[in-house]
C-alpha positions in Angstrom: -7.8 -12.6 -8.6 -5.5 -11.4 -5.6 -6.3 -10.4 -2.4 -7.4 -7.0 -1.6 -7.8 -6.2 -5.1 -11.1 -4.4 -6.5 -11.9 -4.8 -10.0 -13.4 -3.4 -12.9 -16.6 -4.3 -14.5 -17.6 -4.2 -18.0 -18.9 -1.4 -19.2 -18.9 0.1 -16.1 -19.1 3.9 -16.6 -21.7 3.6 -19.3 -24.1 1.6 -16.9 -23.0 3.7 -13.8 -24.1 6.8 -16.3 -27.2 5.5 -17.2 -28.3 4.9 -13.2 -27.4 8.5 -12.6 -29.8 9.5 -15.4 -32.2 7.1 -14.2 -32.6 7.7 -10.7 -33.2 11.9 -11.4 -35.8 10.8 -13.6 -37.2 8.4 -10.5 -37.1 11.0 -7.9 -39.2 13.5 -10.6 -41.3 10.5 -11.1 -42.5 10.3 -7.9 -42.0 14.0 -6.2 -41.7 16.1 -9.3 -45.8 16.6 -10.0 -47.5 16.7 -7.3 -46.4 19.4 -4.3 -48.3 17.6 -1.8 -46.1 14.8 -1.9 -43.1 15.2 0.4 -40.2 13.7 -1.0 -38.6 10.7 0.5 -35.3 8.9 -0.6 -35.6 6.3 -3.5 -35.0 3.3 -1.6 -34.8 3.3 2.4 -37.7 5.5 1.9 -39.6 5.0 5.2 -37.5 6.4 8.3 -38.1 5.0 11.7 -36.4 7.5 14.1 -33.0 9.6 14.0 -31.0 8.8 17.2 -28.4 9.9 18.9 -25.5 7.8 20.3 -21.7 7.5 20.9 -19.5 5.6 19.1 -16.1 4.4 20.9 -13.8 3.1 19.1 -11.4 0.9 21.5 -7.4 1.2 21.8 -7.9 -2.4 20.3 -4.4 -5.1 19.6 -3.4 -4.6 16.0 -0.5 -7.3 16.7 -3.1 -9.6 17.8 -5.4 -9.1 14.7 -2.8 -9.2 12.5 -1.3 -12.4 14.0 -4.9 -14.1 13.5 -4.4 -13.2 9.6 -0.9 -14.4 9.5 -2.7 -17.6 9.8 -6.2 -17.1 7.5 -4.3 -15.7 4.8 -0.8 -16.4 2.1 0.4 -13.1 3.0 4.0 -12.4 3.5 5.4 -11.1 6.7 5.9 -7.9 4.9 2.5 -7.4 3.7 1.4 -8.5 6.8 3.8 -5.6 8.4 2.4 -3.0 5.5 -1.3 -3.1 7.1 -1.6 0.0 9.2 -4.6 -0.5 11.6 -4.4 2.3 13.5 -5.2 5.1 10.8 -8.4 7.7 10.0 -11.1 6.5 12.3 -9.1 3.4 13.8 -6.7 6.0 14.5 -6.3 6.4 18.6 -8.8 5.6 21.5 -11.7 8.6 21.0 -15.3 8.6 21.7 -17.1 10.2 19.0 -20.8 11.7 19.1 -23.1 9.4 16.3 -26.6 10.4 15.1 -28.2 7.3 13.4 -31.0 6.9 11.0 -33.1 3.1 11.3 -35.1 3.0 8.1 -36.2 0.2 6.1 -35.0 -1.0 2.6 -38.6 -0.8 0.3 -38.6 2.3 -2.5 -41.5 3.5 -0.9 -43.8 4.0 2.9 -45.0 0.3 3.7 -46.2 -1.4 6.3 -43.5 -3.1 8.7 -45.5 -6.3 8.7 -44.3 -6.4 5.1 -41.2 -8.4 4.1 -38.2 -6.2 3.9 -34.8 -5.5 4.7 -33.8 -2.8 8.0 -30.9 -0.6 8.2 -28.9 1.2 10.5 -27.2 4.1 8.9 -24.3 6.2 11.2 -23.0 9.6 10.9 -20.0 9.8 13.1 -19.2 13.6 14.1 -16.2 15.1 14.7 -13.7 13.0 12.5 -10.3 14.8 11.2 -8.2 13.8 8.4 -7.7 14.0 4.6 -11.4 13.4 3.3 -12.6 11.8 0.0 -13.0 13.5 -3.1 -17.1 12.6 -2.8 -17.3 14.0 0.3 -20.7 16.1 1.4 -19.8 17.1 4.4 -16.3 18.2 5.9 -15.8 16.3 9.1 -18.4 13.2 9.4 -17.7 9.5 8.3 -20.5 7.4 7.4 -20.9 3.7 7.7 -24.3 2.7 6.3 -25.5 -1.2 7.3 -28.5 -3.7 6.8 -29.6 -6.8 8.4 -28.1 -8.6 5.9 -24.6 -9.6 5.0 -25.6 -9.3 1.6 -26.9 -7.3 -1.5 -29.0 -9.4 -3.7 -27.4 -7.5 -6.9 -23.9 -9.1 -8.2 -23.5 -5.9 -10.8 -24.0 -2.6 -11.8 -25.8 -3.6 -15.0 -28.1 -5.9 -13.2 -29.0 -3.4 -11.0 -29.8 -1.2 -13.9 -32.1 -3.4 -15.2 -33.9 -4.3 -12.2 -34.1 -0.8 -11.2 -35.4 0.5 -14.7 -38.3 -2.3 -14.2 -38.9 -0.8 -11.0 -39.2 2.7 -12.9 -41.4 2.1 -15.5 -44.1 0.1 -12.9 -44.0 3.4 -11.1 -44.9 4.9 -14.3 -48.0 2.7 -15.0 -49.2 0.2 -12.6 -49.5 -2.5 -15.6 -45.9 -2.3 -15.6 -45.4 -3.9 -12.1 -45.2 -7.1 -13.9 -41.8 -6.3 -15.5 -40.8 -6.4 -11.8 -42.0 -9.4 -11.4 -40.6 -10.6 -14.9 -37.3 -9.5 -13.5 -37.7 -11.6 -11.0 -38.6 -14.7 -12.2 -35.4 -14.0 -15.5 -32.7 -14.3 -12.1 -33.4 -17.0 -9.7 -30.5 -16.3 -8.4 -31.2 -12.3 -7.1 -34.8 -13.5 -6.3 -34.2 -16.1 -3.8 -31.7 -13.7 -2.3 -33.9 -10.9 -2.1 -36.7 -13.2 -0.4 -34.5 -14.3 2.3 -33.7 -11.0 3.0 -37.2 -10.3 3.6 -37.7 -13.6 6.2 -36.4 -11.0 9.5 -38.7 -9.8 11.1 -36.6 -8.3 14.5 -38.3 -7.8 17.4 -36.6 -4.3 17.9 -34.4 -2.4 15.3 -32.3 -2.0 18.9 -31.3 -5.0 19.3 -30.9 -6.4 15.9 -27.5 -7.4 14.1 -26.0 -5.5 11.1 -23.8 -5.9 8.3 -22.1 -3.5 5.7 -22.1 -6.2 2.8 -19.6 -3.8 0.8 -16.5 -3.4 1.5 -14.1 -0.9 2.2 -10.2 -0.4 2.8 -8.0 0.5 5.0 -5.4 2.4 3.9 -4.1 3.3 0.5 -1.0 2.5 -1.6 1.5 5.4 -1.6 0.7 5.4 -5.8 -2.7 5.5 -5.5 -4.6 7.4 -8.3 -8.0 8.1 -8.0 -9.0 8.3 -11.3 -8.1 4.3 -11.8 -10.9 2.5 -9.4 -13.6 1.1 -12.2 -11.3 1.1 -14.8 -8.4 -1.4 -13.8 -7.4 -3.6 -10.6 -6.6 -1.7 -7.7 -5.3 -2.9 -5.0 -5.3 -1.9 -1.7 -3.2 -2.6 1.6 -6.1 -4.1 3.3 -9.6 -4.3 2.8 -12.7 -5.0 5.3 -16.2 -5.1 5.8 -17.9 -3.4 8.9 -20.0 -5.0 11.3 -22.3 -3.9 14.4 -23.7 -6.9 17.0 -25.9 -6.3 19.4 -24.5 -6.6 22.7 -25.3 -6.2 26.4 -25.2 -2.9 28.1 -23.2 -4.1 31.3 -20.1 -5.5 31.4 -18.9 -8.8 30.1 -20.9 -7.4 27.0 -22.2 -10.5 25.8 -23.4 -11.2 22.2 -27.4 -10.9 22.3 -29.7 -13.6 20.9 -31.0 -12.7 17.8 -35.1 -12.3 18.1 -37.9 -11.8 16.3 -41.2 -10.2 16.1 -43.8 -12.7 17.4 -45.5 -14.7 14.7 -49.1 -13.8 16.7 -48.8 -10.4 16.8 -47.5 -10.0 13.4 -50.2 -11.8 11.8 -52.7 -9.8 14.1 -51.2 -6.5 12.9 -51.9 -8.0 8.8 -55.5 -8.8 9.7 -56.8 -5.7 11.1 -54.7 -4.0 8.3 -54.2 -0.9 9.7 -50.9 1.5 9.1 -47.9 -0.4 11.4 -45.4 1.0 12.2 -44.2 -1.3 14.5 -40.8 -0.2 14.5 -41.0 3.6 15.1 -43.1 3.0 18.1 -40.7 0.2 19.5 -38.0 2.7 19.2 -39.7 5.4 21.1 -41.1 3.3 24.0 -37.6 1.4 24.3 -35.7 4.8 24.8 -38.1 6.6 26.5 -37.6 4.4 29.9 -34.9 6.4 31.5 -32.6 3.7 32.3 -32.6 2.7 28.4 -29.0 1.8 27.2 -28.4 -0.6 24.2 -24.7 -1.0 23.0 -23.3 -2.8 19.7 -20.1 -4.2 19.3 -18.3 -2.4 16.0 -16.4 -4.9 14.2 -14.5 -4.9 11.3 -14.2 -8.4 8.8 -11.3 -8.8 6.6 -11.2 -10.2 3.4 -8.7 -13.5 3.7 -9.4 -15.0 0.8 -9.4 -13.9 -3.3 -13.1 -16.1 -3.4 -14.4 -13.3 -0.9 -15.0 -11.5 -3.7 -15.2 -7.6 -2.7 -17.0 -6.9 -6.3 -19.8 -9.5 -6.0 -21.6 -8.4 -3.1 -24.1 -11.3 -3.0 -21.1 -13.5 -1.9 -21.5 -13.6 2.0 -17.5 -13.8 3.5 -17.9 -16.6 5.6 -17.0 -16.1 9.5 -15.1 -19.0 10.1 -12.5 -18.1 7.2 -12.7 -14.5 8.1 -13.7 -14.0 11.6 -14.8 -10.3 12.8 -12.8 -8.4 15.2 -14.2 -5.6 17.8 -12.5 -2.4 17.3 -15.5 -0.2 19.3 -18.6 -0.3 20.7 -21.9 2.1 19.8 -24.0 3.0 22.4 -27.7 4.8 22.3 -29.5 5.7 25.5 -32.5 7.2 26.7 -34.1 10.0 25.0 -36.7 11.5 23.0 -37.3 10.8 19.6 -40.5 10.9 18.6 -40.9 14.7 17.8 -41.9 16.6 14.7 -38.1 18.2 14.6 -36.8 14.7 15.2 -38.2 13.0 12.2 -37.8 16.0 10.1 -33.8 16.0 10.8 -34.5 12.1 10.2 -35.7 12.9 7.0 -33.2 15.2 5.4 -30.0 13.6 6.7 -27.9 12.6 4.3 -25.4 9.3 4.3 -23.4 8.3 1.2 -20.4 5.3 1.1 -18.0 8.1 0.0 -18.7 10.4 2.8 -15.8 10.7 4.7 -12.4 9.7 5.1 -10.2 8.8 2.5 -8.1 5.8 3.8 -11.3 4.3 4.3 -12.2 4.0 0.6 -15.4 2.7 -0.8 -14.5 -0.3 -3.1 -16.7 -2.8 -4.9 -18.8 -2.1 -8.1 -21.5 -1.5 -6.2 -19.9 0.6 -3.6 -18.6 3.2 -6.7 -22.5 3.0 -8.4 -23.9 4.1 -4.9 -20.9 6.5 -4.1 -22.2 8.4 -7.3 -26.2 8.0 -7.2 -26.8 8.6 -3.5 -25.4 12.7 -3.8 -27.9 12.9 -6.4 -30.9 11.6 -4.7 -30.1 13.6 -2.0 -29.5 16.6 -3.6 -32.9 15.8 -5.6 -34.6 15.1 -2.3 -33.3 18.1 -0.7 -34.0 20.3 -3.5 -38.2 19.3 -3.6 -38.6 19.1 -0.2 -37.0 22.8 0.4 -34.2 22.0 2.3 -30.7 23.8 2.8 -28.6 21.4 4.0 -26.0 21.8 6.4 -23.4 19.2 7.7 -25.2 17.7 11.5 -23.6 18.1 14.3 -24.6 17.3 17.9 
Protein backbone atom coordinates (compact mmCIF):
# COMPACT_ATOMS: atom_id res chain seq x y z
CA UNK A 1 0.00 0.00 0.00
CA UNK A 2 1.69 3.58 -0.65
CA UNK A 3 0.70 6.71 0.30
CA UNK A 4 -1.84 8.66 -1.57
CA UNK A 5 -2.69 5.78 -3.63
CA UNK A 6 -6.52 4.78 -4.20
CA UNK A 7 -7.21 1.28 -5.13
CA UNK A 8 -9.33 -0.90 -6.87
CA UNK A 9 -11.89 -3.24 -5.51
CA UNK A 10 -12.97 -6.55 -6.71
CA UNK A 11 -15.48 -6.61 -8.91
CA UNK A 12 -16.00 -3.24 -8.75
CA UNK A 13 -17.88 -2.14 -11.84
CA UNK A 14 -20.18 -5.05 -11.75
CA UNK A 15 -21.28 -4.15 -8.03
CA UNK A 16 -21.13 -0.34 -8.90
CA UNK A 17 -23.61 -1.47 -11.91
CA UNK A 18 -25.84 -3.25 -10.02
CA UNK A 19 -26.39 -0.16 -7.26
CA UNK A 20 -27.15 2.02 -10.27
CA UNK A 21 -29.87 -0.46 -11.27
CA UNK A 22 -30.89 -0.73 -7.78
CA UNK A 23 -31.38 2.59 -6.61
CA UNK A 24 -33.75 3.59 -9.93
CA UNK A 25 -35.72 0.72 -9.01
CA UNK A 26 -35.77 2.27 -5.09
CA UNK A 27 -36.68 5.71 -6.07
CA UNK A 28 -39.76 4.01 -8.32
CA UNK A 29 -40.35 2.04 -5.33
CA UNK A 30 -41.21 4.58 -3.17
CA UNK A 31 -42.30 7.71 -5.61
CA UNK A 32 -43.12 5.90 -8.79
CA UNK A 33 -47.09 4.75 -7.74
CA UNK A 34 -48.46 6.98 -5.87
CA UNK A 35 -48.63 10.94 -7.22
CA UNK A 36 -49.30 12.10 -3.88
CA UNK A 37 -46.10 11.24 -2.62
CA UNK A 38 -43.56 13.93 -3.23
CA UNK A 39 -40.30 12.52 -3.88
CA UNK A 40 -37.48 12.92 -1.46
CA UNK A 41 -33.78 11.70 -1.94
CA UNK A 42 -32.98 7.95 -1.00
CA UNK A 43 -31.00 8.48 1.93
CA UNK A 44 -30.70 12.18 3.62
CA UNK A 45 -34.30 12.15 2.91
CA UNK A 46 -35.56 14.60 5.55
CA UNK A 47 -34.19 18.22 4.91
CA UNK A 48 -33.94 20.60 7.80
CA UNK A 49 -33.48 24.11 6.14
CA UNK A 50 -31.35 25.42 2.98
CA UNK A 51 -29.04 28.25 4.19
CA UNK A 52 -27.12 30.69 2.90
CA UNK A 53 -23.53 31.52 3.96
CA UNK A 54 -20.02 32.58 2.93
CA UNK A 55 -17.22 30.49 2.74
CA UNK A 56 -13.58 32.17 3.03
CA UNK A 57 -11.03 30.40 2.25
CA UNK A 58 -7.82 31.96 4.03
CA UNK A 59 -4.31 33.03 2.24
CA UNK A 60 -3.25 30.10 4.69
CA UNK A 61 1.03 28.94 5.02
CA UNK A 62 1.52 26.09 2.62
CA UNK A 63 5.38 25.99 3.83
CA UNK A 64 4.14 25.58 7.25
CA UNK A 65 1.74 22.75 6.39
CA UNK A 66 4.04 21.13 4.48
CA UNK A 67 6.81 21.40 7.05
CA UNK A 68 4.39 19.62 9.68
CA UNK A 69 4.20 16.65 6.98
CA UNK A 70 7.83 16.60 6.49
CA UNK A 71 7.74 15.17 9.88
CA UNK A 72 4.21 12.81 9.97
CA UNK A 73 5.20 11.25 6.81
CA UNK A 74 8.50 9.10 4.71
CA UNK A 75 8.09 11.49 1.98
CA UNK A 76 11.00 12.83 0.14
CA UNK A 77 11.81 16.47 -0.05
CA UNK A 78 10.83 16.23 -3.59
CA UNK A 79 7.47 14.83 -3.06
CA UNK A 80 7.15 16.94 -0.41
CA UNK A 81 8.11 19.97 -2.98
CA UNK A 82 5.51 18.25 -5.73
CA UNK A 83 2.30 19.07 -3.34
CA UNK A 84 0.71 22.19 -4.79
CA UNK A 85 -1.57 23.63 -2.03
CA UNK A 86 -2.54 26.54 -3.58
CA UNK A 87 -4.70 25.15 -6.54
CA UNK A 88 -8.75 24.95 -7.63
CA UNK A 89 -10.52 26.11 -4.52
CA UNK A 90 -7.20 26.49 -2.28
CA UNK A 91 -6.26 28.61 -5.02
CA UNK A 92 -5.85 32.49 -3.70
CA UNK A 93 -7.57 34.32 -0.75
CA UNK A 94 -11.54 34.70 -2.10
CA UNK A 95 -14.69 34.71 -0.29
CA UNK A 96 -17.16 32.66 -2.02
CA UNK A 97 -21.20 32.84 -1.58
CA UNK A 98 -22.35 28.98 -0.01
CA UNK A 99 -25.93 27.74 0.10
CA UNK A 100 -26.07 24.74 2.53
CA UNK A 101 -28.51 21.88 2.98
CA UNK A 102 -28.63 20.34 6.96
CA UNK A 103 -30.53 17.08 6.53
CA UNK A 104 -30.35 13.96 8.34
CA UNK A 105 -28.93 10.53 7.22
CA UNK A 106 -32.30 7.91 7.52
CA UNK A 107 -33.85 6.67 3.87
CA UNK A 108 -36.89 8.19 4.86
CA UNK A 109 -38.98 11.39 7.10
CA UNK A 110 -38.34 10.44 10.91
CA UNK A 111 -38.57 11.89 13.90
CA UNK A 112 -35.24 13.76 15.18
CA UNK A 113 -35.64 12.07 18.54
CA UNK A 114 -34.69 9.05 16.49
CA UNK A 115 -31.06 7.75 16.33
CA UNK A 116 -29.37 8.96 13.26
CA UNK A 117 -26.58 10.59 11.59
CA UNK A 118 -26.78 14.74 10.48
CA UNK A 119 -25.14 16.32 7.57
CA UNK A 120 -24.10 19.44 6.38
CA UNK A 121 -23.95 19.51 2.63
CA UNK A 122 -22.17 22.85 0.76
CA UNK A 123 -22.59 24.23 -2.65
CA UNK A 124 -19.85 26.80 -3.01
CA UNK A 125 -20.83 29.35 -5.95
CA UNK A 126 -18.78 31.03 -8.10
CA UNK A 127 -15.77 28.56 -8.55
CA UNK A 128 -13.61 28.65 -11.98
CA UNK A 129 -11.38 26.13 -13.28
CA UNK A 130 -11.16 22.87 -15.30
CA UNK A 131 -14.27 20.89 -13.90
CA UNK A 132 -14.82 17.02 -13.55
CA UNK A 133 -16.09 14.88 -16.05
CA UNK A 134 -19.26 14.10 -13.53
CA UNK A 135 -19.95 17.49 -13.16
CA UNK A 136 -23.87 18.78 -12.91
CA UNK A 137 -23.39 21.99 -12.77
CA UNK A 138 -20.74 24.41 -14.46
CA UNK A 139 -19.29 26.58 -11.73
CA UNK A 140 -20.12 25.16 -8.07
CA UNK A 141 -17.95 22.77 -5.92
CA UNK A 142 -19.52 20.58 -3.49
CA UNK A 143 -18.21 19.24 -0.25
CA UNK A 144 -20.88 17.01 1.40
CA UNK A 145 -20.08 16.15 5.43
CA UNK A 146 -21.70 14.24 8.43
CA UNK A 147 -21.25 14.17 12.08
CA UNK A 148 -19.18 11.41 11.75
CA UNK A 149 -15.64 10.74 10.65
CA UNK A 150 -16.85 7.66 9.30
CA UNK A 151 -19.11 5.48 6.96
CA UNK A 152 -20.06 2.29 8.49
CA UNK A 153 -19.66 0.52 4.95
CA UNK A 154 -15.92 -0.73 4.16
CA UNK A 155 -17.12 -1.72 0.25
CA UNK A 156 -19.09 -1.31 -2.58
CA UNK A 157 -20.38 -4.90 -2.45
CA UNK A 158 -21.31 -4.64 1.20
CA UNK A 159 -23.14 -1.72 0.57
CA UNK A 160 -24.97 -3.49 -2.16
CA UNK A 161 -26.08 -6.00 0.03
CA UNK A 162 -27.20 -3.93 2.79
CA UNK A 163 -28.88 -1.67 0.55
CA UNK A 164 -30.76 -4.44 -1.46
CA UNK A 165 -32.07 -5.60 2.18
CA UNK A 166 -33.12 -2.22 2.70
CA UNK A 167 -35.10 -2.54 -0.77
CA UNK A 168 -36.86 -5.47 -0.55
CA UNK A 169 -38.25 -4.40 3.35
CA UNK A 170 -39.58 -1.35 1.42
CA UNK A 171 -41.23 -3.73 -0.75
CA UNK A 172 -43.02 -5.77 2.01
CA UNK A 173 -42.89 -4.89 5.60
CA UNK A 174 -42.04 -8.77 6.47
CA UNK A 175 -38.89 -8.07 4.82
CA UNK A 176 -37.56 -5.58 7.37
CA UNK A 177 -36.15 -8.46 9.01
CA UNK A 178 -33.42 -8.97 6.31
CA UNK A 179 -32.33 -5.56 7.55
CA UNK A 180 -32.12 -6.62 10.62
CA UNK A 181 -30.46 -10.09 9.40
CA UNK A 182 -27.96 -7.87 7.80
CA UNK A 183 -27.27 -6.46 10.72
CA UNK A 184 -26.66 -9.03 13.01
CA UNK A 185 -24.31 -11.21 9.66
CA UNK A 186 -21.64 -7.85 10.23
CA UNK A 187 -20.91 -6.92 13.74
CA UNK A 188 -18.57 -4.99 12.51
CA UNK A 189 -20.92 -2.24 10.25
CA UNK A 190 -23.61 -2.66 13.08
CA UNK A 191 -21.73 -1.34 16.05
CA UNK A 192 -20.47 1.36 13.71
CA UNK A 193 -23.74 2.34 12.49
CA UNK A 194 -25.06 2.46 16.23
CA UNK A 195 -22.51 4.75 17.41
CA UNK A 196 -23.23 6.91 14.66
CA UNK A 197 -26.69 7.16 15.89
CA UNK A 198 -25.48 8.08 19.91
CA UNK A 199 -25.37 12.33 18.73
CA UNK A 200 -27.87 13.85 19.46
CA UNK A 201 -26.50 17.91 18.95
CA UNK A 202 -28.12 20.41 20.51
CA UNK A 203 -28.10 22.55 17.22
CA UNK A 204 -27.17 21.37 13.63
CA UNK A 205 -25.26 25.11 14.07
CA UNK A 206 -22.96 24.37 16.18
CA UNK A 207 -22.22 20.83 15.64
CA UNK A 208 -18.81 19.39 14.15
CA UNK A 209 -18.44 17.73 10.68
CA UNK A 210 -16.43 15.40 8.85
CA UNK A 211 -16.09 14.27 5.11
CA UNK A 212 -15.03 10.61 5.95
CA UNK A 213 -14.04 10.14 2.11
CA UNK A 214 -11.37 11.46 0.78
CA UNK A 215 -10.33 13.56 -1.92
CA UNK A 216 -7.06 14.89 -3.72
CA UNK A 217 -5.41 17.61 -4.35
CA UNK A 218 -3.98 17.76 -7.40
CA UNK A 219 -3.36 15.32 -10.26
CA UNK A 220 -0.34 13.57 -11.82
CA UNK A 221 0.58 15.19 -15.17
CA UNK A 222 -0.33 11.33 -16.62
CA UNK A 223 -3.45 11.10 -15.16
CA UNK A 224 -6.09 9.07 -17.17
CA UNK A 225 -9.41 9.12 -16.08
CA UNK A 226 -10.59 6.06 -17.28
CA UNK A 227 -8.00 4.08 -14.69
CA UNK A 228 -9.59 5.02 -11.10
CA UNK A 229 -11.44 1.52 -10.06
CA UNK A 230 -9.57 -0.40 -12.20
CA UNK A 231 -5.83 -0.08 -10.96
CA UNK A 232 -3.79 1.99 -8.21
CA UNK A 233 -3.78 5.54 -8.83
CA UNK A 234 -1.98 7.67 -7.21
CA UNK A 235 -2.24 11.05 -6.50
CA UNK A 236 0.12 13.97 -5.39
CA UNK A 237 -1.71 14.45 -2.20
CA UNK A 238 -4.78 13.34 -0.80
CA UNK A 239 -7.06 14.78 2.12
CA UNK A 240 -10.16 14.68 3.94
CA UNK A 241 -12.29 17.87 4.68
CA UNK A 242 -13.31 19.01 7.87
CA UNK A 243 -15.76 21.91 9.31
CA UNK A 244 -15.45 22.71 13.44
CA UNK A 245 -17.57 24.82 14.96
CA UNK A 246 -16.01 27.89 16.09
CA UNK A 247 -16.82 31.22 17.69
CA UNK A 248 -18.10 34.06 15.83
CA UNK A 249 -15.55 36.83 17.34
CA UNK A 250 -12.19 36.77 17.19
CA UNK A 251 -9.71 34.45 18.66
CA UNK A 252 -12.29 31.99 17.09
CA UNK A 253 -12.11 29.42 19.58
CA UNK A 254 -13.07 25.71 19.05
CA UNK A 255 -16.72 25.25 20.50
CA UNK A 256 -17.59 22.53 23.04
CA UNK A 257 -19.33 19.90 21.45
CA UNK A 258 -23.16 19.66 22.99
CA UNK A 259 -26.00 17.81 22.98
CA UNK A 260 -29.66 17.77 23.00
CA UNK A 261 -30.84 17.55 26.71
CA UNK A 262 -31.57 13.95 27.81
CA UNK A 263 -35.07 15.62 29.51
CA UNK A 264 -36.36 17.18 26.73
CA UNK A 265 -35.53 14.46 24.42
CA UNK A 266 -37.16 11.84 26.16
CA UNK A 267 -40.19 14.34 26.67
CA UNK A 268 -40.45 14.85 22.89
CA UNK A 269 -40.57 10.41 22.61
CA UNK A 270 -43.33 10.37 25.15
CA UNK A 271 -45.88 12.70 23.84
CA UNK A 272 -44.87 11.24 20.36
CA UNK A 273 -45.73 13.83 18.39
CA UNK A 274 -43.90 14.82 14.82
CA UNK A 275 -40.28 16.51 16.08
CA UNK A 276 -38.67 18.28 14.24
CA UNK A 277 -36.43 19.61 16.59
CA UNK A 278 -33.85 20.58 14.22
CA UNK A 279 -35.68 22.66 11.63
CA UNK A 280 -37.16 24.75 14.28
CA UNK A 281 -33.73 25.26 16.11
CA UNK A 282 -32.48 26.44 12.89
CA UNK A 283 -35.07 28.99 12.31
CA UNK A 284 -35.22 30.49 15.77
CA UNK A 285 -31.24 30.55 16.01
CA UNK A 286 -31.05 32.65 12.71
CA UNK A 287 -33.96 34.59 13.01
CA UNK A 288 -32.33 36.83 16.07
CA UNK A 289 -30.79 39.52 14.07
CA UNK A 290 -27.43 39.44 15.53
CA UNK A 291 -27.16 35.50 14.61
CA UNK A 292 -23.62 34.65 13.29
CA UNK A 293 -22.13 31.03 13.61
CA UNK A 294 -18.78 30.39 11.83
CA UNK A 295 -16.85 26.91 11.21
CA UNK A 296 -13.44 26.52 10.79
CA UNK A 297 -12.74 24.56 7.14
CA UNK A 298 -9.99 22.28 7.54
CA UNK A 299 -8.45 20.01 5.46
CA UNK A 300 -6.70 16.34 6.99
CA UNK A 301 -4.08 14.60 5.13
CA UNK A 302 -3.55 11.20 4.81
CA UNK A 303 0.19 10.50 6.49
CA UNK A 304 0.14 7.18 6.66
CA UNK A 305 -0.58 3.90 4.01
CA UNK A 306 -2.91 2.35 7.27
CA UNK A 307 -5.17 5.57 6.67
CA UNK A 308 -6.73 3.70 4.25
CA UNK A 309 -8.52 6.15 1.69
CA UNK A 310 -10.69 2.92 0.30
CA UNK A 311 -11.94 1.68 3.64
CA UNK A 312 -13.93 4.46 4.82
CA UNK A 313 -14.78 2.97 8.29
CA UNK A 314 -11.17 3.56 9.23
CA UNK A 315 -11.26 6.91 11.25
CA UNK A 316 -7.51 8.79 10.28
CA UNK A 317 -6.52 9.47 13.69
CA UNK A 318 -5.74 13.29 14.58
CA UNK A 319 -2.77 12.98 16.35
CA UNK A 320 -0.91 11.16 13.27
CA UNK A 321 -2.63 13.41 10.91
CA UNK A 322 -3.61 16.62 12.42
CA UNK A 323 -6.27 19.04 10.54
CA UNK A 324 -5.16 22.28 9.23
CA UNK A 325 -7.55 25.50 8.74
CA UNK A 326 -7.50 26.68 5.33
CA UNK A 327 -11.08 28.91 5.67
CA UNK A 328 -13.70 29.63 7.64
CA UNK A 329 -17.83 29.27 6.78
CA UNK A 330 -19.96 31.68 8.11
CA UNK A 331 -24.06 31.74 8.25
CA UNK A 332 -25.94 34.68 9.69
CA UNK A 333 -29.16 35.84 10.28
CA UNK A 334 -31.97 35.32 7.97
CA UNK A 335 -35.10 33.66 7.01
CA UNK A 336 -35.43 30.25 6.37
CA UNK A 337 -38.45 28.91 7.15
CA UNK A 338 -40.52 29.72 3.96
CA UNK A 339 -42.38 27.51 1.44
CA UNK A 340 -39.72 28.75 -1.44
CA UNK A 341 -36.96 28.05 1.08
CA UNK A 342 -37.59 24.42 1.68
CA UNK A 343 -38.67 23.83 -1.82
CA UNK A 344 -35.11 25.10 -3.14
CA UNK A 345 -34.02 22.76 -0.04
CA UNK A 346 -35.54 20.10 -1.53
CA UNK A 347 -34.49 20.01 -5.14
CA UNK A 348 -30.84 21.03 -4.67
CA UNK A 349 -28.63 18.83 -5.85
CA UNK A 350 -24.90 17.77 -4.24
CA UNK A 351 -22.85 14.92 -5.70
CA UNK A 352 -18.80 14.09 -4.65
CA UNK A 353 -17.95 14.62 -8.34
CA UNK A 354 -19.50 17.99 -8.58
CA UNK A 355 -16.93 20.24 -9.27
CA UNK A 356 -13.41 20.81 -9.74
CA UNK A 357 -11.20 18.43 -11.02
CA UNK A 358 -7.95 18.67 -9.04
CA UNK A 359 -10.06 17.97 -6.28
CA UNK A 360 -10.98 14.40 -7.31
CA UNK A 361 -13.24 12.15 -5.50
CA UNK A 362 -11.19 9.00 -4.58
CA UNK A 363 -12.11 5.98 -2.43
CA UNK A 364 -14.48 3.04 -3.51
CA UNK A 365 -17.06 4.59 -2.00
CA UNK A 366 -16.50 8.03 -3.22
CA UNK A 367 -16.65 6.57 -7.18
CA UNK A 368 -20.11 4.26 -6.12
CA UNK A 369 -21.69 7.66 -4.78
CA UNK A 370 -19.98 9.83 -7.64
CA UNK A 371 -22.17 7.59 -10.00
CA UNK A 372 -25.54 6.86 -7.96
CA UNK A 373 -26.26 10.34 -6.56
CA UNK A 374 -26.82 11.96 -10.51
CA UNK A 375 -29.21 9.34 -10.77
CA UNK A 376 -31.30 9.87 -7.71
CA UNK A 377 -31.32 13.17 -8.49
CA UNK A 378 -32.20 13.06 -11.79
CA UNK A 379 -34.99 10.42 -10.61
CA UNK A 380 -36.05 12.82 -7.89
CA UNK A 381 -36.14 15.72 -10.12
CA UNK A 382 -37.87 13.98 -12.81
CA UNK A 383 -41.15 12.89 -10.26
CA UNK A 384 -41.33 15.75 -8.43
CA UNK A 385 -41.45 18.02 -11.80
CA UNK A 386 -38.53 19.89 -11.48
CA UNK A 387 -36.19 21.66 -14.15
CA UNK A 388 -33.19 22.08 -12.62
CA UNK A 389 -30.93 24.82 -12.98
CA UNK A 390 -27.35 25.32 -11.41
CA UNK A 391 -28.19 27.83 -7.82
CA UNK A 392 -26.77 30.73 -7.62
CA UNK A 393 -27.12 33.44 -4.95
Amino acid sequence: MKLFTEYPEKDEAKYCALMSDLVKKNMDNLYGGDKKKIAKRDTHAKTHAAVQGTLEIFDFDEAAIKQELSKRTSLTEAQLQGISLKQGLFAKAKQYPVWLRFASGAFSVKNDYEGDTRSMAIKIIGVEGERLPQSHELKTQDIIVHNTEFFFVRTIKDFHSFFTAVYRAGLFPLFKLLVLLWLKLHPYESTLLQTSFKRFPKSLLTERYWSASAYSVGLKPDFDPSQPGRVPVEYPAVIKFGFTPVSSQPPHQHLTLESRPESELQRAKEEGKEDNYYREDINQALAKPDAEYSWDFQIQFQTSPEMSIDDTTIVWNEEDAPFFTVGRLTVKHQKVDSPLENDFGENLSFSPANGLAVHRPVGAINRLRSIVYPIVADSRHEKRGVKYQEPTV
